[in-house]
C-alpha positions as CSV (number, residue, x, y, z in Angstrom):
1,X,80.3,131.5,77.7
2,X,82.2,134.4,78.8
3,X,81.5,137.6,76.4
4,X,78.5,137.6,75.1
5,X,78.5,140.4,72.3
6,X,76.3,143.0,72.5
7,X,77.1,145.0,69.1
8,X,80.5,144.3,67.1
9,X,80.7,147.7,65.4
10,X,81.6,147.7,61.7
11,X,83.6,144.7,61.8
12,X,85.1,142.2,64.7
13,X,87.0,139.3,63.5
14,X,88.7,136.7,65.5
15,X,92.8,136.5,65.2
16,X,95.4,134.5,65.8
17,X,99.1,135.1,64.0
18,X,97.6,133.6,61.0
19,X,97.2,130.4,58.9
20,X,100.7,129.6,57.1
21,X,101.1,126.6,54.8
22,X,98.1,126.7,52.9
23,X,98.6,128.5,49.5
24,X,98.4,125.3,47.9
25,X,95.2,124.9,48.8
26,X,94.1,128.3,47.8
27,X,94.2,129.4,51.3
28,X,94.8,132.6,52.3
29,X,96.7,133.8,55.7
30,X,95.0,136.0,57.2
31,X,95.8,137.3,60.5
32,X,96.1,140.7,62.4
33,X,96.4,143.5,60.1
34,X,99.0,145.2,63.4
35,X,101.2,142.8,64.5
36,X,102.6,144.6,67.1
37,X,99.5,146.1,68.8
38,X,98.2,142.3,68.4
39,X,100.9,140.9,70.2
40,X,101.3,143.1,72.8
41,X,97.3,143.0,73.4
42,X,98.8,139.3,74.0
43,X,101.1,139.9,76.2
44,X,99.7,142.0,78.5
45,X,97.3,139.5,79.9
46,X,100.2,136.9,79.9
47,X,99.2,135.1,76.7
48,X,101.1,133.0,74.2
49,X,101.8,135.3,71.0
50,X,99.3,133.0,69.1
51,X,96.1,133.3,71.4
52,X,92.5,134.0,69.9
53,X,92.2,138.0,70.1
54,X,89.8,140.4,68.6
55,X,90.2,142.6,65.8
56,X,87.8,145.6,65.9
57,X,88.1,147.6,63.1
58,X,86.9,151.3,63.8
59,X,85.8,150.4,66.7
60,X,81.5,150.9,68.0
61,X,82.1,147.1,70.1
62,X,80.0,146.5,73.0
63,X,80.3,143.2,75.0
64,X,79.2,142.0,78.1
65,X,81.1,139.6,80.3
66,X,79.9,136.4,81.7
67,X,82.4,135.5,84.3
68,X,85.5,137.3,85.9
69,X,88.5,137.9,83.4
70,X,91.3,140.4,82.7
71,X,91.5,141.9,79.2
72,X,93.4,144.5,77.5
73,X,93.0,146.7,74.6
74,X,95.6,148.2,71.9
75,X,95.9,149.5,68.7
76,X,94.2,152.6,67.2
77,X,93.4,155.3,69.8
78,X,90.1,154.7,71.4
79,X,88.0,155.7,74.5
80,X,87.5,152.2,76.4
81,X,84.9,152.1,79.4
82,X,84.1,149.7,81.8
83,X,80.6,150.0,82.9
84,X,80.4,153.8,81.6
85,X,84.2,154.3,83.4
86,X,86.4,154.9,81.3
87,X,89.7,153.1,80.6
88,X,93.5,153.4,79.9
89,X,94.5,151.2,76.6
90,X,97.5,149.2,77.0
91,X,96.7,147.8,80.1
92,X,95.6,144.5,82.1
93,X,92.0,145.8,82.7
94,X,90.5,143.3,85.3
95,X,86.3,143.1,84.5
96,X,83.9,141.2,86.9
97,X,81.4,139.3,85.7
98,X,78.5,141.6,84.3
99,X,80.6,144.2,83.4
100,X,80.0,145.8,80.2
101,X,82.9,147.0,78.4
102,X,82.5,149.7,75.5
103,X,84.9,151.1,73.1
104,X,83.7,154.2,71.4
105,X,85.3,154.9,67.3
106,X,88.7,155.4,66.6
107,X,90.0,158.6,66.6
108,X,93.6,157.6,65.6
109,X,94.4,154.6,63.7
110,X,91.2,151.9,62.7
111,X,92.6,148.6,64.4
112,X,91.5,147.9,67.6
113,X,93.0,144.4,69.5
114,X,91.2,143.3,72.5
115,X,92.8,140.4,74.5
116,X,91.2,138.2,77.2
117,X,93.5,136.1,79.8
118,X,93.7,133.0,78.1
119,X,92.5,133.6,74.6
120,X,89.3,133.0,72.9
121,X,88.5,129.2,72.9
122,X,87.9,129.1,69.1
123,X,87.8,126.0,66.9
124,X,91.0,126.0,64.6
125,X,90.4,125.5,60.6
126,X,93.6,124.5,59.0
127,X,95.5,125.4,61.9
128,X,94.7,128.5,62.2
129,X,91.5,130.5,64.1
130,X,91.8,133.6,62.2
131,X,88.4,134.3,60.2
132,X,88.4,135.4,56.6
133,X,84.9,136.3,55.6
134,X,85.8,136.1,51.8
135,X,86.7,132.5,52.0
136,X,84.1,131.6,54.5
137,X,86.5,130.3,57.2
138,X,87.3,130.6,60.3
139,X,86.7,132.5,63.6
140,X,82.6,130.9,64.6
141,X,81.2,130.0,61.5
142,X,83.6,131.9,58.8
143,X,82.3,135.4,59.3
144,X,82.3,138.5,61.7
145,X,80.8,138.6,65.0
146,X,77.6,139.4,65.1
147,X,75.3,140.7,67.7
148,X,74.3,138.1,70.1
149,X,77.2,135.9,69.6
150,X,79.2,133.9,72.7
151,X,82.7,133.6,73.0
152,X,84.2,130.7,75.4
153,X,87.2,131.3,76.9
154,X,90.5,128.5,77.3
155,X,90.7,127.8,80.6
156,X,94.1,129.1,82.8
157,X,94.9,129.9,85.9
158,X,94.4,133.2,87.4
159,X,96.0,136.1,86.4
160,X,97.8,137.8,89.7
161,X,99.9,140.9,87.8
162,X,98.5,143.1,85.7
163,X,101.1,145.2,83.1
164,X,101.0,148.2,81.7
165,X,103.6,149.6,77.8
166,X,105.6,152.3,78.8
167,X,104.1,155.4,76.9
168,X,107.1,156.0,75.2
169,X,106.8,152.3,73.2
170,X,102.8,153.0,72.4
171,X,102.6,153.7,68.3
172,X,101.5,157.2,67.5
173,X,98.9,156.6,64.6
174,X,98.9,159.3,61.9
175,X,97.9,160.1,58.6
176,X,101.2,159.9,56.7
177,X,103.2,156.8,56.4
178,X,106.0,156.0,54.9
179,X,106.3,152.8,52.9
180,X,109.7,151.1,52.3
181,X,109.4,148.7,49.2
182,X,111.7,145.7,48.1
183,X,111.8,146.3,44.6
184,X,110.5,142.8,42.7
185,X,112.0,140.7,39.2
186,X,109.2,142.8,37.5
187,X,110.4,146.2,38.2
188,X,112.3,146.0,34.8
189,X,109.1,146.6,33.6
190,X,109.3,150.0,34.7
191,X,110.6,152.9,32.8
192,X,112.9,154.5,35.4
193,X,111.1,158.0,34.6
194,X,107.7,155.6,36.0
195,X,109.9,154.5,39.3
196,X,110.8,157.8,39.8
197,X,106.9,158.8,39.5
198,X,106.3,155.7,41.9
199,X,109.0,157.1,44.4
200,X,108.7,160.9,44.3
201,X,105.0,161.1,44.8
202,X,102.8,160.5,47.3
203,X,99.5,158.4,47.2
204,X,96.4,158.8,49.1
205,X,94.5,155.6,50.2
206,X,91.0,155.6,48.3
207,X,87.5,154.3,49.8
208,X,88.8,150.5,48.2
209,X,91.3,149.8,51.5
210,X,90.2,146.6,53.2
211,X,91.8,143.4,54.6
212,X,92.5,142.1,51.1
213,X,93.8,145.1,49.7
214,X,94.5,149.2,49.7
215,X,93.7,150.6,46.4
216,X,95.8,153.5,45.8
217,X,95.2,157.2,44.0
218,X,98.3,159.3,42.7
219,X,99.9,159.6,39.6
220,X,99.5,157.0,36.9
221,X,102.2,154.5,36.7
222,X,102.6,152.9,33.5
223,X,104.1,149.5,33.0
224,X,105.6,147.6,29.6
225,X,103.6,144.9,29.5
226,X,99.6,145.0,30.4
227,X,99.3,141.8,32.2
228,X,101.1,138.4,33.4
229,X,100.2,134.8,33.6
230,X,98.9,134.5,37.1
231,X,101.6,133.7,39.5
232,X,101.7,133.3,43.8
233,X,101.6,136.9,44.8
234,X,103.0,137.8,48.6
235,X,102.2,139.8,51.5
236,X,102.8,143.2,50.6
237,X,102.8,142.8,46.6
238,X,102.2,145.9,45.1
239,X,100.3,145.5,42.2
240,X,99.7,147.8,39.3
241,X,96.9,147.4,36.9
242,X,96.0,149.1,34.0
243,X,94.3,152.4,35.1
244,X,97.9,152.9,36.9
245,X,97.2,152.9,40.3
246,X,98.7,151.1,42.6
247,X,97.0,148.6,44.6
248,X,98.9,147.1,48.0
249,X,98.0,143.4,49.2
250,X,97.6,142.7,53.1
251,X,96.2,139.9,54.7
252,X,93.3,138.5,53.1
253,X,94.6,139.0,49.2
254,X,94.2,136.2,47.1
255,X,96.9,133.7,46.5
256,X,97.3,134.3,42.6
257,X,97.1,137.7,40.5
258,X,98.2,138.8,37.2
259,X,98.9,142.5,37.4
260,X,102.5,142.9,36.8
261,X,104.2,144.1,40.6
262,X,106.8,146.5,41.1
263,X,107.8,145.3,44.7
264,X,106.7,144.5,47.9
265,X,105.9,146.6,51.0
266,X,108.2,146.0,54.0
267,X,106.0,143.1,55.9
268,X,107.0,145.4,58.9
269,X,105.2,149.1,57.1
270,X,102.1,146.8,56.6
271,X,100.8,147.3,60.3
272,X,101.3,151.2,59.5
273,X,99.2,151.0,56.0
274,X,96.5,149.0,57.7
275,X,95.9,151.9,60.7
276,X,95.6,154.6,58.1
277,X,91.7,155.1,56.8
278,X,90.8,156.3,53.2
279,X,92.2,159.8,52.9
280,X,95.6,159.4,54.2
281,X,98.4,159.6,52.4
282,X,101.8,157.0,52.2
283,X,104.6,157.6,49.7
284,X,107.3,154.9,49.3
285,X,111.4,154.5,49.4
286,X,113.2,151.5,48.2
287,X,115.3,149.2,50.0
288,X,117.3,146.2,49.4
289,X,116.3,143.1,50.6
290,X,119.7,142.6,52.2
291,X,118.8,146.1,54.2
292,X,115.0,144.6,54.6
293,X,116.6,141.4,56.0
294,X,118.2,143.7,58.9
295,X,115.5,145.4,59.7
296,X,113.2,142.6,60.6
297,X,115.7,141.7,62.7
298,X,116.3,144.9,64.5
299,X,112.3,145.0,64.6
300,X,112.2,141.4,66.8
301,X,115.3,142.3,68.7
302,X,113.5,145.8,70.0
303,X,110.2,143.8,70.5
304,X,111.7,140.9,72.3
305,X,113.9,143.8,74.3
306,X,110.9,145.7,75.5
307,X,109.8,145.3,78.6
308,X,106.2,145.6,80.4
309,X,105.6,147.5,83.8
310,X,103.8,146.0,86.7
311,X,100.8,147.9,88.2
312,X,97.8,147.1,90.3
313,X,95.5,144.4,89.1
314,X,92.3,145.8,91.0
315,X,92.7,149.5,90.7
316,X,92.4,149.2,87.1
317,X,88.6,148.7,87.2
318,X,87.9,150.5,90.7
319,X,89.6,153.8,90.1
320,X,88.4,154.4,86.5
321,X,91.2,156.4,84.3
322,X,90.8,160.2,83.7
323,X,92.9,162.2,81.4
């Protein structure tokens, strides 16, 4: 044992990048919801990009740790304290053993990563750790954390250099995003005065936004036909159903739907949809896939290019971080 949780908060799920090559088994891929702010949680404690992590959504976690280890914590804005000293995020935090480490609720964004040097020694189900609770799978026993429960971690050697993200690379969540959508072989299905609707106007994200899905509220698009045989559906399908309201598919979305789609969210705008809460807004622009191509690439090329900052291993914990 090494963290021993002491309250998850709304909802803690084991991640790892996600469980690929499994559709045709009805398996969904889960995975983190922010990419990025999962897999520079991973890099700061010197991990491979497809360790174990936590995904805290909203935050409210308490844990206590069971043996020395360095940890790190990104995503949505979020007070982090160390034995009731509080924290800087995006960080190599090193925490003796006994420590308790806190993170208080989100205040911007709702995804919270927390990393541990190593990664989280969790029992892979069809090659993948990543826990989705509405196909029982996963994670320790194909749920959320609950109170009470003890995470191992892999064994590795010591960790000697902690890092810190330059401030200028650290995402600023808001409450606006904007969505860029490759428009699907069912968009002739769509008046152009309803893409127009679908492009001009914003949306704001109802109480319905979850892992599987973020149910939209705007004006009503209307479609020629009223339903499809069901057919694969893929990250970022944005499906409209009868009442007209558009409805965008993230991680945990089933494998099969038949609402007719009028594209697909930019796998890249995802992680922005999944730190905005119910209230926010997003509107969407189209691009072509030749232009969504490019960005992805642009998007690794940045990532790959960015580079962490050395810092003191021990003054993390002893000195506390005031701002």
């Amino acid at each position: 044992m090494a963290l021993q949780i002491i309250d998850p908060g709304f909802l803690t799920l084991t991640q790892d990048l996600g469980r690929f090559g499994q559709h045709h088994l009805g398996l969904t891929t889960g995975g983190p919801m922010d990419p990025f702010a999962f897999r520079f949680a991973n890099r700061l404690v010197d991990n491979q990009a497809n360790s174990v992590a936590l995904e805290i959504t909203m935050g409210g976690f308490k844990a206590v740790a069971t043996q020395d280890m360095c940890v790190a914590v990104t995503g949505a804005k979020v007070d982090v304290s160390v034995d009731g000293k509080r924290q800087p995020q995006w960080r190599t935090l090193y925490i003796k053993n006994g420590q308790k480490i806190e993170l208080a609720y989100a205040v911007k964004g709702c995804r919270i990563y927390l990393s541990v040097a190593g990664g989280f020694d969790i029992k892979k189900q069809f090659d993948s750790a990543s826990a989705v609770v509405r196909e029982g799978i996963g994670g320790i026993n194909g749920g959320k954390l609950e109170s009470g429960a003890e995470l191992k971690l892999k064994k590795r050697n010591s960790l000697n250099q902690a890092w810190y993200l330059p401030e200028s690379y650290i995402p600023n969540y808001g409450n606006h995003a904007v969505l860029r959508v490759i428009p699907g072989y069912q968009e002739k299905h769509f008046s152009r005065h309803q893409q127009r609707r679908f492009f001009y106007h914003d949306f704001r994200i109802s109480d319905l936004a979850d892992r599987m899905g973020y149910r939209l509220q705007g004006p009503k698009i209307e479609c020629d036909i009223n339903g499809i045989l069901s057919e694969g559906i893929c990250l970022g399908a944005i499906q409209i159903p009868a009442d007209g309201q558009p409805i965008v598919l993230m991680n945990d979305r089933q494998t099969i739907g038949g609402y007719p789609k009028i594209g697909s969210v930019l796998s890249l705008d995802l992680a922005k949809l999944s730190q905005l809460t119910p209230g926010a807004t997003v509107n969407f622009e189209p691009i072509s896939i030749d232009h969504a191509h490019n960005l992805l690439h642009l998007a690794d090329h940045k990532f790959k290019q960015i580079e962490l900052k050395p810092c003191l291993l021990e003054a993390n914990h002893e000195r506390g971080f005031d701002v």
